[in-house]
C-alpha positions, -999 to 999 in steps of 0.1 A, spaced: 248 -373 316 220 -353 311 225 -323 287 223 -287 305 189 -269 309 179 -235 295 189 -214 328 224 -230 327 233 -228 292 223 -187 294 245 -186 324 274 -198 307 266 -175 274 262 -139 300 299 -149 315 319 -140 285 295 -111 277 299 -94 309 333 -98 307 335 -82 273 315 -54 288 335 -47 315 368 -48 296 351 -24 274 343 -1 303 378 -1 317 392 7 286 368 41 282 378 50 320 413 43 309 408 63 277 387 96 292 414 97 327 446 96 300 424 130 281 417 143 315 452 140 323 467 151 292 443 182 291 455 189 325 497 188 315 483 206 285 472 236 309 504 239 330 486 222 362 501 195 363 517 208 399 497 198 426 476 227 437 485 246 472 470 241 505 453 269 511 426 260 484 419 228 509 421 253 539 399 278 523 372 252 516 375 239 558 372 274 571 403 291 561 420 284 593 460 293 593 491 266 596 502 271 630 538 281 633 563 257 637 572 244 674 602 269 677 588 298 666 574 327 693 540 346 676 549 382 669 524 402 689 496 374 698 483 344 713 482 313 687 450 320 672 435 306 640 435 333 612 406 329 587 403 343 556 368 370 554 343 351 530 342 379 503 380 369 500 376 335 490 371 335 458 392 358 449 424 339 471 411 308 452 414 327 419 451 337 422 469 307 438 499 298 420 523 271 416 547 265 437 579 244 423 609 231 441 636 246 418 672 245 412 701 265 429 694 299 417 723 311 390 732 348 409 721 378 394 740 410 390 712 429 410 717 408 445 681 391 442 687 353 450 664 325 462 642 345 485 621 319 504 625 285 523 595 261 533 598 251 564 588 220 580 569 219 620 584 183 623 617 191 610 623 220 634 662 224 647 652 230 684 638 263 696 635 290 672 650 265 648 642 272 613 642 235 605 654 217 571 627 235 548 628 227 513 636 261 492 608 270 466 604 292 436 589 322 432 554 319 415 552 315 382 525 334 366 503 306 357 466 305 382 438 300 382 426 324 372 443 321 341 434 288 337 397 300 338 403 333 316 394 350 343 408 392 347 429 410 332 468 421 332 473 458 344 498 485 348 509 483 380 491 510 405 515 505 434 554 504 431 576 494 460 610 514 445 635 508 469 657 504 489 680 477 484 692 458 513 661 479 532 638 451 532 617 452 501 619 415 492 600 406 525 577 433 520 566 424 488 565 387 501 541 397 531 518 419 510 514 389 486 496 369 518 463 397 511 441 380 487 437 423 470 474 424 459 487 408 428 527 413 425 550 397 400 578 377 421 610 385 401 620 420 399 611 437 361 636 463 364 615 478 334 620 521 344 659 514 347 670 487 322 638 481 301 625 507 290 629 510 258 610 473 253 577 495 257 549 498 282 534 466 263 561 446 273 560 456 313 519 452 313 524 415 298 547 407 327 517 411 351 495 386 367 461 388 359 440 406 386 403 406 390 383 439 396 393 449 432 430 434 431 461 454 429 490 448 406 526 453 419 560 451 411 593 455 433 626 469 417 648 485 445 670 502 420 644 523 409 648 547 443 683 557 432 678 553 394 673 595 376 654 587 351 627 562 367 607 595 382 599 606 353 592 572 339 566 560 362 551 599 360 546 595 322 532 559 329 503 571 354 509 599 381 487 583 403 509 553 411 516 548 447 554 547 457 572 527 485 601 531 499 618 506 528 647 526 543 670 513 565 701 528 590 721 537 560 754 525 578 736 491 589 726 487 549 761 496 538 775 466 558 748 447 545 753 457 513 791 449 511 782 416 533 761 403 498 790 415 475 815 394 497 796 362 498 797 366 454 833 379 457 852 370 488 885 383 469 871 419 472 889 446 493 879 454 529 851 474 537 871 503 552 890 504 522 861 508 497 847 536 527 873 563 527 886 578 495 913 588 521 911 572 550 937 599 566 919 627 560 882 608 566 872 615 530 842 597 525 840 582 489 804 586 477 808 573 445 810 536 459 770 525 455 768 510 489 778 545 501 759 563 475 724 546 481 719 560 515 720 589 511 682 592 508 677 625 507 691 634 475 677 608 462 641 616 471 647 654 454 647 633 420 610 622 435 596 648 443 598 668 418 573 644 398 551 631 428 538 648 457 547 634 493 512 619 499 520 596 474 549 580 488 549 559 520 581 556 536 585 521 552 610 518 580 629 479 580 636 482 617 601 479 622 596 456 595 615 431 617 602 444 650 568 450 640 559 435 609 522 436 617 522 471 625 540 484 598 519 457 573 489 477 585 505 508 575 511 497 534 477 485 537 463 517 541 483 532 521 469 511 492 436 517 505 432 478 513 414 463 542 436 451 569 436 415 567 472 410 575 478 411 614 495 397 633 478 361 633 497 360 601 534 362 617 558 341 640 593 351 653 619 327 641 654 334 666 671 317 645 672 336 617 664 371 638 637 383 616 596 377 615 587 346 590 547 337 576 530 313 589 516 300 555 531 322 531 506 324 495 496 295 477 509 272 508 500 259 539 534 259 554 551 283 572 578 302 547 609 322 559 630 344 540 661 323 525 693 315 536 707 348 517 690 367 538 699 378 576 735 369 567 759 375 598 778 414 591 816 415 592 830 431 619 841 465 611 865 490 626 843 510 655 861 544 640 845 535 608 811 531 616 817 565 636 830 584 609 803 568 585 778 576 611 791 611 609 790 616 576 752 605 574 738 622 601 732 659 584 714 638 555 694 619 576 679 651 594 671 662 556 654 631 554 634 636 587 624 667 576 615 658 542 596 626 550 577 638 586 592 610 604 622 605 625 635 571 617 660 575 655 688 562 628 711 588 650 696 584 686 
């Protein structure tokens, strides 16, 4: 056999050199993704980042609400986000984590929001078998990047609990302008003394333009908060969501009863003596509605133009409407309308389509909307009774008639 010619022996020689080059290629991609990776773990992104920054980069265009859910106010039309807003909604998306049963808290907060699923829909108005998701961590974006800064916060919603504050906060949260820490700080009632230093660093980081907020109901019926948040800036804007006092009452003792079910009967806890119709103020779930005295605390440290006074009927009824009322208040275009809402008859209260830093439609959790005992007609009278002369105070007080005695 005739030995091989020149072109086929430096054939045979390339073979195992390409090889070794290629080996020695996959091992550097192998080498820079496992650094990529690592850096990535190494920055706490290790979560998959939200929908909305795919949405955002399409258009904008909203999740439509799922197949049992009736728009609040509006034909199903895409919302899109303005343009000036991107960056800024890009900037603060946070992480959303499926998380543990919550452990319960003294202060009634509990797992506030459920994802819900279109396909997974129970029927009409169904709120389907949504997956139940924590409340965002401060890590973003704009963290990641270095980008803003953590501020005092300049708005406060202070109250009321059982009013409708955690659904409040979570629909203010949708406007790419507001920045609000998810779990309640309770800083101007438990915390103070841990210093203003401490409260700024539990902030998000806000670019120029944002708002930073916080929620603590407590704070409403808490003396010493006032003057507080006065000493802190007396420019801060102050919300309140007030509800029927004798529907939030019920509520109220409904949340204690699902903790404790060995507690006594509502009636009981009413009526320091029931025979003589003696109301007993001193029980809390009394005591918080009467808002009028509580607002005297207020008042004598902020004027009335700096409180808005949001009603949770309408929260429910309305949520649009009274979403463009806050946002005026805060001075903050109105980019949350009703596009952003669907009614879920299910649960009996307004949900988001895609609530932020997801493409899904949220709901408030299953602690929320909980079905009320019944209670005794003659005690809801004689609590109804009892509220009325305070809740023409707080008419008169407030300029609005909240029709909690029509």
């Amino acid at each position: 056999m005739a030995p091989p010619g020149p072109a086929s022996a430096l054939s045979t020689s390339s073979e195992p050199l390409s090889r070794s080059i290629f080996r020695k290629f996959l091992l550097m991609l192998c080498s820079l993704l496992t650094s990529l990776y690592v850096f990535y773990c190494l920055a706490e992104r290790c979560q998959t980042l939200s929908g909305p920054v795919v949405g955002l980069s399409g258009g904008g265009e909203e999740a439509g609400a799922p197949g049992g859910g009736v728009l609040a106010g509006g034909p199903r039309e895409l919302a899109v986000w303005p343009a000036a807003a991107q960056r800024k909604r890009l900037l603060q998306l946070p992480q959303w984590r499926r998380r543990r049963p919550p452990a319960p808290r003294d202060d009634g907060e509990e797992a506030a929001w459920e994802e819900e699923s279109p396909g997974l829909s129970g029927g009409p108005g169904g709120s389907g078998a949504g997956s139940t998701v924590a409340e965002a961590p401060p890590g973003t974006l704009a963290l990641l990047l270095d980008e803003g800064s953590k501020q005092l916060p300049q708005a406060i919603i202070i109250g009321v609990k059982k009013g409708g504050t955690r659904a409040l906060l979570e629909f203010l949260r949708v406007h790419p302008d507001v920045r609000a820490v998810g779990a309640e700080p309770h800083f101007f009632d438990r915390s103070y003394d841990k210093g203003l230093a401490w409260y700024r660093d539990l902030m998000p980081r806000t670019l120029d333009g944002q708002i930073t907020m916080e929620k603590t109901p407590s704070y409403f019926v808490t003396r010493e908060a006032p003057a507080r948040i006065s000493a802190m800036s007396k420019d801060t804007k102050l919300i309140v969501v007030v509800r029927d006092p004798v529907t939030r009452a019920i509520s109220d003792y409904t949340q204690t009863l699902s903790k404790r079910p060995d507690i006594p009967t509502f009636e009981s806890l009413t009526f320091k003596n029931r025979t003589a119709g003696l109301i007993d103020t001193s029980w809390s779930a009394i005591q918080i509605g009467i808002y009028a005295k509580h607002l005297e605390h207020w008042l004598r440290h902020f004027p009335i133009r700096q409180m808005l006074f949001v009603s949770g009927e309408r929260l429910i009824s309305d949520p649009a409407g009274e979403l463009g009322r806050v946002q005026d208040f805060l001075g903050l275009k109105r980019i949350i309308t009703d596009k952003h809402f669907y009614f879920n008859k299910t649960k009996g209260f307004p949900c988001l389509k895609k609530a932020e830093g997801s493409s899904r439609p949220h709901c408030l959790g299953k602690t929320k909307g909980r079905t009320h005992p019944e209670i005794d007609r003659e005690v809801v009278r004689r609590l109804r009774e009892f509220y009325r002369p305070f809740n023409l105070k707080f008419y008169q007080m407030t300029g609005h008639d909240f029709g909690w005695d029509g």
